[in-house]
C-alpha positions as CSV (number, residue, x, y, z in Angstrom):
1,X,108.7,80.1,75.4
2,X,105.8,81.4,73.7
3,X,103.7,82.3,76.2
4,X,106.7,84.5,77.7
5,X,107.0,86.2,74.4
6,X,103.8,87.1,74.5
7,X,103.9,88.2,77.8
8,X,106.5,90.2,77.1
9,X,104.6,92.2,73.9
10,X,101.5,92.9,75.3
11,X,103.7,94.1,78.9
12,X,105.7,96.5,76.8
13,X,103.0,97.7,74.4
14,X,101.1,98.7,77.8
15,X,103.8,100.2,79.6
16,X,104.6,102.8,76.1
17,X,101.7,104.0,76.9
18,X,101.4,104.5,80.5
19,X,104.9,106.0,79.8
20,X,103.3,108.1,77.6
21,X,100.6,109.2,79.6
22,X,103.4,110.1,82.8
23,X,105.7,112.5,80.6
24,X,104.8,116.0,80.6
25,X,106.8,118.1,77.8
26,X,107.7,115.8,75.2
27,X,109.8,114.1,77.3
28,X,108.7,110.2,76.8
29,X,112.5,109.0,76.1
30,X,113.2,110.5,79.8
31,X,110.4,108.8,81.4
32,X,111.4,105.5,79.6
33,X,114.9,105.9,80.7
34,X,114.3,106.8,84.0
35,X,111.9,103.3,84.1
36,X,114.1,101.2,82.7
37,X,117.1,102.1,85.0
38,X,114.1,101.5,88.0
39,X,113.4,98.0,86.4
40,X,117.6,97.2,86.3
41,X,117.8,98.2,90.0
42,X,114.8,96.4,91.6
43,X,115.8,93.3,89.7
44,X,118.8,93.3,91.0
45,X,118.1,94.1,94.6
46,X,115.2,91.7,93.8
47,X,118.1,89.1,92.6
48,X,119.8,89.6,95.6
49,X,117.3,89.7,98.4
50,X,116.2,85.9,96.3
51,X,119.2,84.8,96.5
52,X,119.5,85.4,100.5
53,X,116.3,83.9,100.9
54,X,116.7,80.9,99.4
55,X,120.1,80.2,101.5
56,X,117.9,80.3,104.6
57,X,114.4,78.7,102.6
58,X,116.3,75.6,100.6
59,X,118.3,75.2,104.0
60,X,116.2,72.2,105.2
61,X,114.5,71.7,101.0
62,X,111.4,71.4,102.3
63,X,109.0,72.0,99.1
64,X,105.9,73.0,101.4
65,X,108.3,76.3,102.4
66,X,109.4,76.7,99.3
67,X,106.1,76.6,97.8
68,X,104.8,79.2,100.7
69,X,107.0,81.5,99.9
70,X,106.4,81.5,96.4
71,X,103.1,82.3,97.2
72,X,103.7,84.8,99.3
73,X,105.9,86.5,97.4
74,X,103.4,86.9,94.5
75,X,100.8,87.7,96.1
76,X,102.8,90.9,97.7
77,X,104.4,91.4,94.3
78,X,101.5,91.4,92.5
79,X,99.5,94.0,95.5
80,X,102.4,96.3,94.4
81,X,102.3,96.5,91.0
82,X,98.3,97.2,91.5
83,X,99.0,100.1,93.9
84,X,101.7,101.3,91.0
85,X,99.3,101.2,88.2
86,X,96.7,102.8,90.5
87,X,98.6,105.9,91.1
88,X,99.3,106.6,86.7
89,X,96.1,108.9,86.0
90,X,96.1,108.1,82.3
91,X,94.6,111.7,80.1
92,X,93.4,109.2,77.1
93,X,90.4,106.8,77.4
94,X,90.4,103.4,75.6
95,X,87.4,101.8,74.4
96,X,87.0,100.0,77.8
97,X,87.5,102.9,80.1
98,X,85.4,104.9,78.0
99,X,82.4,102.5,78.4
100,X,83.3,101.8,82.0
101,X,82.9,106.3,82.0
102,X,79.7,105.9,80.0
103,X,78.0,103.4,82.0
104,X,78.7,105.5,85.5
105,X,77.0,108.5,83.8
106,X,74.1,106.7,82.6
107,X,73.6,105.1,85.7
108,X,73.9,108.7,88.1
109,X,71.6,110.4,85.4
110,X,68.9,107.8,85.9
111,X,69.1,107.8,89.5
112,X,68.7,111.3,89.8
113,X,72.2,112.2,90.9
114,X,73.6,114.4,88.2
115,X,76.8,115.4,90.0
């Protein structure tokens, strides 16, 4: 239980900010209604599409299946939500991204390539 309370802060003190970083005109409370109606609906088609699944998966209960799909699942779940975060072009720089900055223009500058 504590481990899923965490995972919930740190998930919801990273999404204000990419939320932040997608509104344009002051409009953060759009942007975080807007994503919070888009988290209802893919749960619930996500609900639903689990729920046919596992008519047709648990229909012989064979835990190797189970366990493949599980896997499967995640792994396409998890490709998603990278391409999602890859596509928020965030205007602020954290400590990290700043350094990761820094070290790409030390490196060009010292090979020569100042472009």
């Amino acid at each position: 239980m504590l481990v899923k309370i965490s995972v919930f802060l740190s998930a919801s003190a990273s999404r204000a900010s990419i939320h932040q970083s997608i509104s344009c005109s002051n409009n953060l409370g759009d942007v975080t209604a807007k994503s919070g109606s888009q988290s209802i609906a893919a749960s619930l088609v996500g609900t639903a599409i689990g729920i046919g699944l596992s008519q047709v998966v648990l229909d012989g209960t064979n835990v190797l299946d189970v366990t493949m799909g599980f896997v499967v699942l995640s792994v396409i779940h998890q490709g998603c939500t990278y391409r999602s975060l890859r596509s928020v072009e965030l205007q602020t720089l954290n400590r990290h991204r700043l350094h990761l900055v820094l070290d790409d223009f030390v490196r060009r500058c010292s090979d020569g390539n100042h472009s």
